[in-house]
Backbone as CSV, one residue per row, in Angstrom:
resi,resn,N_x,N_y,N_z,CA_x,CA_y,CA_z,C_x,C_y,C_z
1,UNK,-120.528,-3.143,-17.980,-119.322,-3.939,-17.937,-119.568,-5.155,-17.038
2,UNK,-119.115,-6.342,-17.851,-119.570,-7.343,-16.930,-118.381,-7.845,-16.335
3,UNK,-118.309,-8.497,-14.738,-117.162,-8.638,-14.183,-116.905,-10.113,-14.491
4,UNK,-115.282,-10.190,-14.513,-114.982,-11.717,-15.129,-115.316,-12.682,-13.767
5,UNK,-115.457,-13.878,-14.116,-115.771,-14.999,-13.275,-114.605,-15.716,-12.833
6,UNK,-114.587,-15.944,-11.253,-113.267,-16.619,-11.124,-112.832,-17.788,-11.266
7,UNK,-112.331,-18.039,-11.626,-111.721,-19.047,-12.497,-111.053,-20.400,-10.841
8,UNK,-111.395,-21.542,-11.060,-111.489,-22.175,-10.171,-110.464,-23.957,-10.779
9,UNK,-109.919,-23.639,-9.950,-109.245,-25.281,-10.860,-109.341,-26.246,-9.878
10,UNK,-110.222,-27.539,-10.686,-110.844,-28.507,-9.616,-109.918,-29.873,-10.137
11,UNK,-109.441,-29.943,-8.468,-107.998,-31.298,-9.404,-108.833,-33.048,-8.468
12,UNK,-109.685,-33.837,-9.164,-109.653,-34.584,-8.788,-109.799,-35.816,-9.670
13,UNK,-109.181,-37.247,-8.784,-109.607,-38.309,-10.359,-110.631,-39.221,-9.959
14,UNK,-111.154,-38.395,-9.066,-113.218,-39.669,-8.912,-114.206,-38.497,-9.694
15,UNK,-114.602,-39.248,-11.230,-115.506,-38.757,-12.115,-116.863,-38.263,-11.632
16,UNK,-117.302,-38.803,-9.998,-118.423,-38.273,-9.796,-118.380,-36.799,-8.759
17,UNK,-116.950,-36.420,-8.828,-116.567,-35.748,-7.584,-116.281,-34.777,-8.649
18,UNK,-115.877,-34.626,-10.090,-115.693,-33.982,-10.927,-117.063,-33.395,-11.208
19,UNK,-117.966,-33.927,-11.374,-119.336,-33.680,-12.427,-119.983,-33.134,-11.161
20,UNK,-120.608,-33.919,-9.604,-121.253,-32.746,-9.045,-120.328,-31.626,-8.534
21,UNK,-119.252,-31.983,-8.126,-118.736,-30.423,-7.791,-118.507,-29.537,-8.229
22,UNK,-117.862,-30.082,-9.925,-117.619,-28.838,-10.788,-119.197,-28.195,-11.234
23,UNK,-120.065,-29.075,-11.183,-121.797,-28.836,-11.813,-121.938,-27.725,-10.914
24,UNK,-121.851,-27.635,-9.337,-122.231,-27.023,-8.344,-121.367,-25.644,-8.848
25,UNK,-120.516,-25.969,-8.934,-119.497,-24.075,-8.667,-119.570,-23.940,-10.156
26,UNK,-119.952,-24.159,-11.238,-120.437,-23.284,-12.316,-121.558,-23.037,-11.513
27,UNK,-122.988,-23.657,-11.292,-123.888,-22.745,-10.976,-123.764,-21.702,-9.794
28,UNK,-122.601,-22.148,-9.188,-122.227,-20.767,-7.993,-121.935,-19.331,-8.621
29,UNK,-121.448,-19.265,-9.993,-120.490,-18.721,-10.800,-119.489,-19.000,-11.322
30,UNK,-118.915,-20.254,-10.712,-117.391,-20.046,-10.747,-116.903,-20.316,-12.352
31,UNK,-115.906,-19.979,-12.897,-115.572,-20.820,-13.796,-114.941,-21.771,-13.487
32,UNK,-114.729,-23.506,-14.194,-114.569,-24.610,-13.765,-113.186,-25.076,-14.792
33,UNK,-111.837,-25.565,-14.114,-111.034,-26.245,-14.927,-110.916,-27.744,-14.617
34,UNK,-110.030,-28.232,-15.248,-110.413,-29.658,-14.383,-109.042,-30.489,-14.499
35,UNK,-108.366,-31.063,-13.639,-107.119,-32.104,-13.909,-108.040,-33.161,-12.713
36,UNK,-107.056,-34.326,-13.289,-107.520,-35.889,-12.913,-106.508,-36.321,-12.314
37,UNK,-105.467,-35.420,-12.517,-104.061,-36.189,-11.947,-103.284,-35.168,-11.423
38,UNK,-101.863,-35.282,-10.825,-101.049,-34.321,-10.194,-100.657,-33.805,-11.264
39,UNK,-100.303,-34.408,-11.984,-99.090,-33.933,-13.251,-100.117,-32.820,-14.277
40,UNK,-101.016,-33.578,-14.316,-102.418,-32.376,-14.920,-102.770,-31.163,-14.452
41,UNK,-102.434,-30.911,-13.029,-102.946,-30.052,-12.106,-101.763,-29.062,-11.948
42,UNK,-100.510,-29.831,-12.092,-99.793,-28.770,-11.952,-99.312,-27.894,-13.847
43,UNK,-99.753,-28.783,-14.895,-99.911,-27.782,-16.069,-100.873,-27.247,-16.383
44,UNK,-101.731,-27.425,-15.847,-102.899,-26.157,-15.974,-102.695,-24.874,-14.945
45,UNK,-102.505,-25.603,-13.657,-102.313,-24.092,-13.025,-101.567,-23.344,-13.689
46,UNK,-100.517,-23.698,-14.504,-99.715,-22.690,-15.564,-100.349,-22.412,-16.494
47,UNK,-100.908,-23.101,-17.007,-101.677,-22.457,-18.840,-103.049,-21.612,-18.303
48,UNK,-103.807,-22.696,-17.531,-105.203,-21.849,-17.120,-105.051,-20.302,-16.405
49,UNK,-104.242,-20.790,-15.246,-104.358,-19.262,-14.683,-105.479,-19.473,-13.399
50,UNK,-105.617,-19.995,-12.284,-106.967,-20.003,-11.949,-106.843,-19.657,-10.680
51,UNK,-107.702,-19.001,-10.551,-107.831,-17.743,-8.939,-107.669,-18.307,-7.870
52,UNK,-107.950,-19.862,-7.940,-107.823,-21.113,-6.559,-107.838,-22.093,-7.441
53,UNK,-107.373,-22.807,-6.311,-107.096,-24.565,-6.746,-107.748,-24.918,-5.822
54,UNK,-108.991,-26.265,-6.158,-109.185,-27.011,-5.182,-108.646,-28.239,-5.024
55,UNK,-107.927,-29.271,-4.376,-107.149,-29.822,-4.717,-107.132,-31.238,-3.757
56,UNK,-107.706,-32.402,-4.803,-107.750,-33.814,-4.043,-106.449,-34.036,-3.516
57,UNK,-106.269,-34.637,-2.271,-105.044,-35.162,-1.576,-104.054,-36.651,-2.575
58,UNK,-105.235,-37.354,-2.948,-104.956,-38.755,-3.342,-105.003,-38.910,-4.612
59,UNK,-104.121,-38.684,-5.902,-104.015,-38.434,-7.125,-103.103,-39.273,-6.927
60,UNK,-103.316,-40.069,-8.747,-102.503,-40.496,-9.261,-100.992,-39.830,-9.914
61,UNK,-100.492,-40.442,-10.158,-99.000,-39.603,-10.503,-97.925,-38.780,-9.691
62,UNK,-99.063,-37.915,-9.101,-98.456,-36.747,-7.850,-99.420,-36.825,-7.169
63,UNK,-98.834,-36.938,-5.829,-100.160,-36.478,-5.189,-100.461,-35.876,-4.448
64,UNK,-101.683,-35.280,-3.972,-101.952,-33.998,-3.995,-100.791,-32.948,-2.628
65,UNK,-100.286,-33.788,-1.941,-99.480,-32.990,-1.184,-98.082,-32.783,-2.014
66,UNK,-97.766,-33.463,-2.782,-96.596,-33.129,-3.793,-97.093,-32.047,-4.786
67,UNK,-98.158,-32.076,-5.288,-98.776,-30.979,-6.197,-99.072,-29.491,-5.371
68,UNK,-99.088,-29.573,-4.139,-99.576,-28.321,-3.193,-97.592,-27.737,-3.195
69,UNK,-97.245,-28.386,-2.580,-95.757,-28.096,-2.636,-95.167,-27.861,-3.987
70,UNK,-95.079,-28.434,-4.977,-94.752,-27.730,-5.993,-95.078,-26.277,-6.519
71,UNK,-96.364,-26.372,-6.584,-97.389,-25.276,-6.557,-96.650,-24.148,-5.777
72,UNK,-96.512,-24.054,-4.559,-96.130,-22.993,-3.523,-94.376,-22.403,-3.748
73,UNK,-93.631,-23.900,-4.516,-92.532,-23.125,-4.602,-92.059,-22.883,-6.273
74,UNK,-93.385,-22.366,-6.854,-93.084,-21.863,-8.145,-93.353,-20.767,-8.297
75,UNK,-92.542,-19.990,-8.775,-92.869,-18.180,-8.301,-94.717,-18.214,-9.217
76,UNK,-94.770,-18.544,-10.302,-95.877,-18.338,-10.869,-97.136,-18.677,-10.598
77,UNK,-96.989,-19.171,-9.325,-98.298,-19.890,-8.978,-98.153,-19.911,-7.003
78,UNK,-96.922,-19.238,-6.608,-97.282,-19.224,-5.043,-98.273,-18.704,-4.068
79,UNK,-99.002,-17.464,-5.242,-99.975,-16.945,-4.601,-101.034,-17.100,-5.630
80,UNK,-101.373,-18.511,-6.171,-103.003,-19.138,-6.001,-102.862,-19.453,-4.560
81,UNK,-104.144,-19.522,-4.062,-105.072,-19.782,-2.972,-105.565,-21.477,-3.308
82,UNK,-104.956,-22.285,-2.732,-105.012,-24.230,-2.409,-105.822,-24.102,-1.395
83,UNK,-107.162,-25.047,-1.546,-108.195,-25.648,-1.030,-107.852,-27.172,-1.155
84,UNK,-107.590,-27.923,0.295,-107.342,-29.153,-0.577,-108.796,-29.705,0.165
85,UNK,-108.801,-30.651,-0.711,-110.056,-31.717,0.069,-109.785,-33.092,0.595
86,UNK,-110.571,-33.229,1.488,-109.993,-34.905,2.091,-111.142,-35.901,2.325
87,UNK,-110.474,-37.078,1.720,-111.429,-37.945,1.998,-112.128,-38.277,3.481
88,UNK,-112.367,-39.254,3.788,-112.608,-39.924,5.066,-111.816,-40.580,5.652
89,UNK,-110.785,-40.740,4.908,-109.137,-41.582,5.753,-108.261,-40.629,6.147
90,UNK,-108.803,-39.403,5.667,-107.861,-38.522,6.423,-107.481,-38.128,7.643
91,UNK,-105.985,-37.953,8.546,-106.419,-37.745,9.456,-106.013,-36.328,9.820
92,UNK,-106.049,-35.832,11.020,-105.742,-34.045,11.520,-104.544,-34.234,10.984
93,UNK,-102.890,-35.233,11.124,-101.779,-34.626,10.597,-101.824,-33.918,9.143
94,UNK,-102.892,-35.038,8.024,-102.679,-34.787,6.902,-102.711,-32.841,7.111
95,UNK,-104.383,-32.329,7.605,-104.370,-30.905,7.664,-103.239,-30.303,7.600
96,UNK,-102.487,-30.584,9.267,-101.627,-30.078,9.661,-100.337,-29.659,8.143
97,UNK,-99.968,-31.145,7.524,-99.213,-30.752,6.782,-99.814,-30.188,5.189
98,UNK,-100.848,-30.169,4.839,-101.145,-29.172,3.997,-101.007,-27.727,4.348
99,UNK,-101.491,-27.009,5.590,-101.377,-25.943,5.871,-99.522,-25.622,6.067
100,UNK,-98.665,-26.512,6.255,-97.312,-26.751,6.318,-96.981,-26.268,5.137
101,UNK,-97.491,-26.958,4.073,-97.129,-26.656,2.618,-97.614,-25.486,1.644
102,UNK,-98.160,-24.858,2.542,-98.844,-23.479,2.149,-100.331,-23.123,1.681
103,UNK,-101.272,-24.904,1.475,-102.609,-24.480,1.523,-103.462,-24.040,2.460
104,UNK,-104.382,-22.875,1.890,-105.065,-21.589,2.235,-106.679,-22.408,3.658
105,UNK,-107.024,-23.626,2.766,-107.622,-23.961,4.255,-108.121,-25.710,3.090
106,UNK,-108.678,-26.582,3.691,-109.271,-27.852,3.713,-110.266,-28.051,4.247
107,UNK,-111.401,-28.818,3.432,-112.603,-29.321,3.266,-112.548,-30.652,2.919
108,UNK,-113.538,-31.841,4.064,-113.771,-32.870,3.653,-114.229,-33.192,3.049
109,UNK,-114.472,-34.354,2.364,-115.103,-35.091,1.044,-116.077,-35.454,2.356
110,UNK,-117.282,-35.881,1.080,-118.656,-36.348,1.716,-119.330,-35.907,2.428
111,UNK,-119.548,-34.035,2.194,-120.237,-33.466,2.916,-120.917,-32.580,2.234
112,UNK,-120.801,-32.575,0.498,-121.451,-32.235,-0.575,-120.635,-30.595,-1.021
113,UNK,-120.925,-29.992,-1.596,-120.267,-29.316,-2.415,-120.388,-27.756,-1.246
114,UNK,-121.454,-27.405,-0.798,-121.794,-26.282,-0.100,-120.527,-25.932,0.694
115,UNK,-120.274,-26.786,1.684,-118.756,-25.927,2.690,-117.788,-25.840,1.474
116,UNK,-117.268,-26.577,0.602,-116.806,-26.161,-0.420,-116.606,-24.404,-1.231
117,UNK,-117.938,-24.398,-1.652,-118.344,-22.680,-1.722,-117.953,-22.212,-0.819
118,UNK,-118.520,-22.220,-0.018,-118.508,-21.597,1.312,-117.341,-20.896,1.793
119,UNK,-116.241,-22.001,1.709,-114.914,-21.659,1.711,-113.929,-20.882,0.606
120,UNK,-114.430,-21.145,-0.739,-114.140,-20.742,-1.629,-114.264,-19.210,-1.718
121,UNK,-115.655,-18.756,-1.692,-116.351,-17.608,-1.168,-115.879,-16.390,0.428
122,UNK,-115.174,-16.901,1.050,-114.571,-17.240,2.240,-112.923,-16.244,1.589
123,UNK,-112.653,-17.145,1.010,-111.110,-16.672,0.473,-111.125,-15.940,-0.435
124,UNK,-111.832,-15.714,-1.147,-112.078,-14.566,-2.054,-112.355,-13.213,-1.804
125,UNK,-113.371,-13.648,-0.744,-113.675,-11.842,0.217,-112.114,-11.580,0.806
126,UNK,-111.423,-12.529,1.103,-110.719,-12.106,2.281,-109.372,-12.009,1.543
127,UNK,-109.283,-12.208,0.114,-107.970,-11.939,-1.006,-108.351,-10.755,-1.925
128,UNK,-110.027,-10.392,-1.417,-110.924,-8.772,-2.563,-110.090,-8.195,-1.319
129,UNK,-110.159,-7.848,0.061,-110.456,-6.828,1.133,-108.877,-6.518,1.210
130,UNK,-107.970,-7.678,1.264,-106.705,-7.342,1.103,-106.214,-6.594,0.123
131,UNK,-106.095,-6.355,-1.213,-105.942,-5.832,-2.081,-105.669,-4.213,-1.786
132,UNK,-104.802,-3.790,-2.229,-104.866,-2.031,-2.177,-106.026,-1.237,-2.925
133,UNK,-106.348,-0.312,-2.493,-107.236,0.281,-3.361,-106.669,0.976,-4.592
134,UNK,-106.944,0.210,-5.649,-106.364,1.299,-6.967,-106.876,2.603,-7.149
135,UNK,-108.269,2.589,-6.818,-108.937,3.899,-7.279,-108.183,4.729,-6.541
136,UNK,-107.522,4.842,-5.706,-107.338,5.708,-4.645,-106.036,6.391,-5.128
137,UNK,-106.050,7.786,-4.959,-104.662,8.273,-5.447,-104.315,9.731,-6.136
């Protein structure tokens, strides 16, 4: 039995931030979705289904702190796990108010895809360990 792959939704609209990062977390395993925009990001997290969101701050349409907040107060999607990422103009408030809005932790841009995983990998052990044991009973 092979175990399913987690499903990862990567919301950003710089095409080269799409291709190596999403390139990187398929070869991590992950499975890869993709929105370019807020408004994209928040209908896939509904149709796709995806175990985390990683999630650019600076989107067109919505952006990404309007898409984290939406996200958190829709029963169907309050408990995905939001990774947002930040550019280099970011500063500590932005953090501050993502973690405000209910994302799970933040990673800067321009430091390549690895702390990315890392973190990804990170929240996954620590959303497996939480879990009740089904077998048990």
């Amino acid at each position: 039995m092979s175990e399913r792959k987690l499903r990862v939704l990567l919301v950003d609209d710089e095409p080269s931030i799409i291709k190596t990062v999403g390139k990187r977390l398929e070869l991590e395993g992950f499975e890869v979705l993709v929105a370019t925009d807020g408004e994209e990001a928040l209908a896939k997290a509904q149709t796709g289904h995806p175990d985390a969101i990683v999630l650019d701050l600076m989107l067109p349409k919505l952006s990404g702190f309007d898409v984290c907040a939406k996200l958190k107060q829709d029963q169907q999607s309050t408990d995905i796990p939001i990774i947002t990422i930040f550019s280099g103009k970011a500063s500590p408030e932005d953090a501050t108010r993502c973690r405000q809005l209910g994302a799970a932790a933040y990673v800067p841009k321009g430091k390549g895809a690895a702390p990315l995983v890392e973190q990804l990998r990170l929240l996954f052990r620590q959303l497996e360990s939480s879990k009740p044991d089904e077998h048990l009973g």
